[in-house]
C-alpha positions in Angstrom: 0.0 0.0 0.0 1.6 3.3 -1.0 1.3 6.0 1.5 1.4 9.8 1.1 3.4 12.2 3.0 1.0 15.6 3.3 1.6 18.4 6.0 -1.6 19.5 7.0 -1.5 23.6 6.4 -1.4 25.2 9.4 -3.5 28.7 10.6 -1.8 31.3 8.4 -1.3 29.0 5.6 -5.4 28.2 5.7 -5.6 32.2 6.0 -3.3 33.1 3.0 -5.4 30.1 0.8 -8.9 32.0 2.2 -7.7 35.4 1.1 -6.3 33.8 -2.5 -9.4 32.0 -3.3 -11.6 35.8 -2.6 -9.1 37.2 -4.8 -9.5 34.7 -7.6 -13.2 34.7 -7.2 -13.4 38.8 -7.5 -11.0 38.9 -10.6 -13.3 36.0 -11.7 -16.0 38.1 -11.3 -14.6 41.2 -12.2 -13.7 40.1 -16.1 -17.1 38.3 -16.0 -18.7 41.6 -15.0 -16.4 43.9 -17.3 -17.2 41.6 -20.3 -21.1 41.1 -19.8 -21.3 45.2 -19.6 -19.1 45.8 -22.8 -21.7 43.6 -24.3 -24.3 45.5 -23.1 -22.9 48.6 -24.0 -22.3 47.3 -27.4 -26.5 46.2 -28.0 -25.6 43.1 -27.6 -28.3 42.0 -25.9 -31.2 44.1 -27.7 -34.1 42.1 -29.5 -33.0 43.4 -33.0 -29.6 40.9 -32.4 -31.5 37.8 -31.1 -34.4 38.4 -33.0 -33.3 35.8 -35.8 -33.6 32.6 -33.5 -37.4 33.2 -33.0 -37.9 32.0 -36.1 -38.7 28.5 -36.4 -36.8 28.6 -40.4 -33.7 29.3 -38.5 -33.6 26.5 -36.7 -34.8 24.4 -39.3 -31.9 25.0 -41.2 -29.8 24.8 -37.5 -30.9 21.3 -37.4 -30.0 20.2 -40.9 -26.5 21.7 -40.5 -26.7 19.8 -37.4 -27.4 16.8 -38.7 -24.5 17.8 -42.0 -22.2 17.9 -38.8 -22.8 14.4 -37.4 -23.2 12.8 -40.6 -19.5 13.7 -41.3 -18.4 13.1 -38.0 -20.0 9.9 -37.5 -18.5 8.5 -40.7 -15.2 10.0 -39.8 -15.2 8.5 -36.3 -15.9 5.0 -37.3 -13.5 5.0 -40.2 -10.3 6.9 -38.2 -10.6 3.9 -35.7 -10.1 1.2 -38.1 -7.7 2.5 -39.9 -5.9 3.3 -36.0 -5.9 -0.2 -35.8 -4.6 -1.1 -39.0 -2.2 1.4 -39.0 -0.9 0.3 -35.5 -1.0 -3.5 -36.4 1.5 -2.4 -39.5 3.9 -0.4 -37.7 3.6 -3.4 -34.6 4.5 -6.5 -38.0 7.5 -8.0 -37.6 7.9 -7.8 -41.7 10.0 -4.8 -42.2 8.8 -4.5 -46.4 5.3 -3.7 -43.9 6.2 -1.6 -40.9 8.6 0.6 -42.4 6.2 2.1 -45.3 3.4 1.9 -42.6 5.5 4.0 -40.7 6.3 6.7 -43.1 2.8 7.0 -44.0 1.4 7.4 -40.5 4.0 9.9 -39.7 3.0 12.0 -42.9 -0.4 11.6 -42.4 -0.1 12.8 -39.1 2.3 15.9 -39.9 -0.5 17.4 -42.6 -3.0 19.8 -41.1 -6.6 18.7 -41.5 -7.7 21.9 -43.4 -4.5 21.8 -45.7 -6.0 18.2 -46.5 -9.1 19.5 -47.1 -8.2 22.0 -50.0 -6.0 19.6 -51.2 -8.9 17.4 -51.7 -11.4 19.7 -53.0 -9.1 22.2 -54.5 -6.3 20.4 -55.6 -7.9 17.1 -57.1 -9.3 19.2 -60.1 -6.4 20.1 -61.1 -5.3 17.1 -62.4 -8.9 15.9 -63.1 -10.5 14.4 -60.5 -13.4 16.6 -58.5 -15.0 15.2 -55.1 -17.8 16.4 -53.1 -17.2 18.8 -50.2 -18.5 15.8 -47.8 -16.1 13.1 -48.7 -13.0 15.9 -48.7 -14.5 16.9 -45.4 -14.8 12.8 -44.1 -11.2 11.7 -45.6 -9.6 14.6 -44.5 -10.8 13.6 -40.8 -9.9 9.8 -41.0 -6.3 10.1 -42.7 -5.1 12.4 -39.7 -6.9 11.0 -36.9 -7.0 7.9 -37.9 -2.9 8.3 -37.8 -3.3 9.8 -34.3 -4.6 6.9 -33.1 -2.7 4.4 -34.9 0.2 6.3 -32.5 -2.0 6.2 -30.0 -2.8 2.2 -29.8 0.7 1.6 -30.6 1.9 3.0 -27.6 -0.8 0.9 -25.6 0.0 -1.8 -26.9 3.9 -1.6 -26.1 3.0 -0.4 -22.1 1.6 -3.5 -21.5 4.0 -5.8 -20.0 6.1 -8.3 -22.1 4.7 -11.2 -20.4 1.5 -10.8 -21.6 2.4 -12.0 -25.3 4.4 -14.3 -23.7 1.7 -15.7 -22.0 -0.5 -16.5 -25.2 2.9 -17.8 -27.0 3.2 -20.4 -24.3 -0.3 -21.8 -24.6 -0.3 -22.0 -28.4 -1.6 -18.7 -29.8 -0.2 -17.4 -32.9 0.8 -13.6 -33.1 -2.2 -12.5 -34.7 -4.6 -14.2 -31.8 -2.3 -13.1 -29.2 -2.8 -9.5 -30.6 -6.8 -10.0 -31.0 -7.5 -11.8 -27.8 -4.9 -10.2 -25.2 -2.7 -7.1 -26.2 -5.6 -5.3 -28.4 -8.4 -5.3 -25.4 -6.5 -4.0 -22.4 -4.8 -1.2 -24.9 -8.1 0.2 -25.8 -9.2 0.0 -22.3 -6.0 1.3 -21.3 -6.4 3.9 -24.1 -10.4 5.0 -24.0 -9.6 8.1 -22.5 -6.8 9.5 -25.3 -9.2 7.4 -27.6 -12.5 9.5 -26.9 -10.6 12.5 -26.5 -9.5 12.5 -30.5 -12.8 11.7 -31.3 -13.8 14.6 -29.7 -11.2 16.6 -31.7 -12.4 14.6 -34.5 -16.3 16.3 -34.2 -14.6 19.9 -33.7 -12.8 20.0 -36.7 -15.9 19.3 -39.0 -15.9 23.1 -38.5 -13.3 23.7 -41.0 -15.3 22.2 -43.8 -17.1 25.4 -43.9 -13.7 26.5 -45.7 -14.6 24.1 -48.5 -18.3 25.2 -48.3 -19.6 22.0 -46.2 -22.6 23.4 -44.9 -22.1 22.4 -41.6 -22.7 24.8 -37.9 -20.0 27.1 -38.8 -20.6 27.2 -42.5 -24.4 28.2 -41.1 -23.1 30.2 -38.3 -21.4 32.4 -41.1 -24.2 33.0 -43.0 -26.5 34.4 -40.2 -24.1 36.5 -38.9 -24.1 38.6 -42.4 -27.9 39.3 -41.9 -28.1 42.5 -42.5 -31.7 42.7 -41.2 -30.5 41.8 -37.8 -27.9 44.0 -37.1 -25.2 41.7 -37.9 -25.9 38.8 -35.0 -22.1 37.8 -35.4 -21.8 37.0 -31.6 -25.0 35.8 -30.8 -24.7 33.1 -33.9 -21.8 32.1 -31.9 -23.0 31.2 -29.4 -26.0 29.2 -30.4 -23.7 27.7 -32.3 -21.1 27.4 -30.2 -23.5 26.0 -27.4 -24.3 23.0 -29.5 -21.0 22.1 -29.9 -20.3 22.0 -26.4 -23.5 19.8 -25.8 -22.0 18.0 -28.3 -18.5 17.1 -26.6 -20.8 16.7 -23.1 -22.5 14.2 -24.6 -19.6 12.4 -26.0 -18.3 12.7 -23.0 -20.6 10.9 -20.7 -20.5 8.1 -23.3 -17.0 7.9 -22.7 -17.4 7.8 -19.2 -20.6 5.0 -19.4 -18.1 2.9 -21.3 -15.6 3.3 -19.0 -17.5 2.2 -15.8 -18.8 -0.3 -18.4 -15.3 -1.8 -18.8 -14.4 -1.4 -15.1 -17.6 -3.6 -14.4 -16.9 -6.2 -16.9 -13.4 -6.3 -15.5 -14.3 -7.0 -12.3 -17.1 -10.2 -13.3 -15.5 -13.6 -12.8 -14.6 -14.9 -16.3 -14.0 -11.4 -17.7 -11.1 -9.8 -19.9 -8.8 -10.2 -17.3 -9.1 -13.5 -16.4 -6.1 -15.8 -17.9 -5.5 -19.2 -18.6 -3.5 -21.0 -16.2 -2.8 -24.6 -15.1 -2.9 -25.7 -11.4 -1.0 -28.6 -9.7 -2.8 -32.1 -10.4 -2.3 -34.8 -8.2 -1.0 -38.0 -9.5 -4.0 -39.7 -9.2 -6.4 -37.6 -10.7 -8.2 -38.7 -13.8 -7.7 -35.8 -16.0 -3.8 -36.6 -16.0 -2.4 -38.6 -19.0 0.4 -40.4 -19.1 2.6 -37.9 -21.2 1.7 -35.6 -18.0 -0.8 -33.5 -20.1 -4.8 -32.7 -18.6 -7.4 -33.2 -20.3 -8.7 -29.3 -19.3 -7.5 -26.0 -18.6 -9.0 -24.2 -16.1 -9.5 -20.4 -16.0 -8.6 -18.1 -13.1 -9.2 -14.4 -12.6 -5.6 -12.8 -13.1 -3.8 -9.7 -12.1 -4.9 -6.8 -14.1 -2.0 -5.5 -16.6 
């Protein structure tokens, strides 16, 4: 059991942390304050700027960018985690004709900015011939760099977890490609979930930039209500009903994330789980299920230590 060495703060060290956290709180306050009446002054807050969202066209056309936004993000999402996996498999082969190229093109993929890949797509394609629709620049775009992001990501998993884990599902028969299904590839996405959910989360944010290629998504919306001129501009408020949905977006996400996580903490703990590994226990001589070549007939399962 590890222990913790804290000194408890005495009287004018729980003083000085009183009088720092009243400070905070009033600067807090103060910017809060400071900002809420330059927007006031500003008419920021007068009918003429809000009036847009009372009509129910608005948000008729909100909800179809809405749904533009998940459609590209959903696709993205599931795509950039299989080709994380593929990509990490490759760079984890033993074949170096595989790993090396594997290698190079993770590490390109993963050094090109999303929106640069996005005009390369829509932009540059034409060029030489070939034209593609603002959604698939928009999906690919997504999937080649985070896709290559967590390729990195489950590669690192994967090599954390202790070297007598493969050596475990060597020794009772497994080939490398079982050993990397059955035991290394579950407890790194467990291990991972958090870095995993987090780039998915990046993954939904930057469906923004296909606005830049015209995808007309949130921000591609956003930008188009904020040039009302019959509103007075509504540049900030657009942002944020915009920007609200997006952060009920990456709430949401989140508490998935978390579900799954108590999910996989759960199924942990149940007798017969992931963790539980194969193992052989002492026979004695005259037990039936011994042979003669000293093999049994079974193998028993026991809950292991987690990794």
């Amino acid at each position: 059991m590890t222990s913790v060495l804290y000194d408890v703060p005495g009287p004018r060290a729980i003083a000085r942390n009183r009088v720092l956290a009243v400070v905070t709180v009033l600067v807090v306050g103060a910017i809060i304050a400071f900002i809420v009446y330059r927007l006031a002054l500003s008419g920021q807050f007068s009918a003429t700027k809000w009036g847009l969202f009372t009509y129910a066209t608005i948000w008729e056309q909100i909800l179809a960018a809405l749904g533009k936004t998940l459609a590209a993000f959903g696709l993205a999402a599931v795509l950039s985690v299989v080709l994380g996996f593929l990509l990490a498999i490759g760079r984890l082969s033993d074949h170096r004709w595989v790993r090396v190229p594997i290698t190079a093109i993770t590490e390109l993929f993963r050094a090109v900015p999303v929106l640069v890949m996005m005009m390369l797509l829509y932009y540059g394609l034409p060029s030489v011939g070939v034209s593609m629709e603002p959604y698939a620049a928009v999906v690919i775009a997504l999937v080649v760099y985070n896709g290559s992001v967590l390729a990195e990501a489950l590669r690192a998993g994967i090599e954390s977890l202790p070297r007598g884990q493969k050596e475990a599902g060597y020794s009772i028969g497994l080939r490398k490609s079982g050993v990397m299904r059955l035991i290394l590839l579950p407890q790194a996405v467990r291990a991972m979930l958090p870095v995993i959910v987090s780039q998915l989360v990046v993954t939904m944010k930057d469906t923004a930039l296909g606005f830049i290629i015209t995808y007309p998504e949130l921000l591609y919306l956003a930008k188009q209500l904020s040039s009302n001129v019959q509103f007075g501009r509504p540049l900030l408020q657009s942002a944020f009903v915009i920007g609200g949905i997006y952060i009920l977006m990456c709430l949401l996400l989140s508490a998935v994330a978390k579900w799954l996580e108590g999910w996989s903490r759960r199924t942990q703990k149940r007798p017969g789980g992931p963790d539980a590994t194969t193992a052989t226990i002492p026979v004695q001589p005259d037990d039936p299920r011994l042979h003669r070549d000293g093999t049994v007939t079974e193998v028993i399962s026991v809950q292991g230590e987690r990794p």
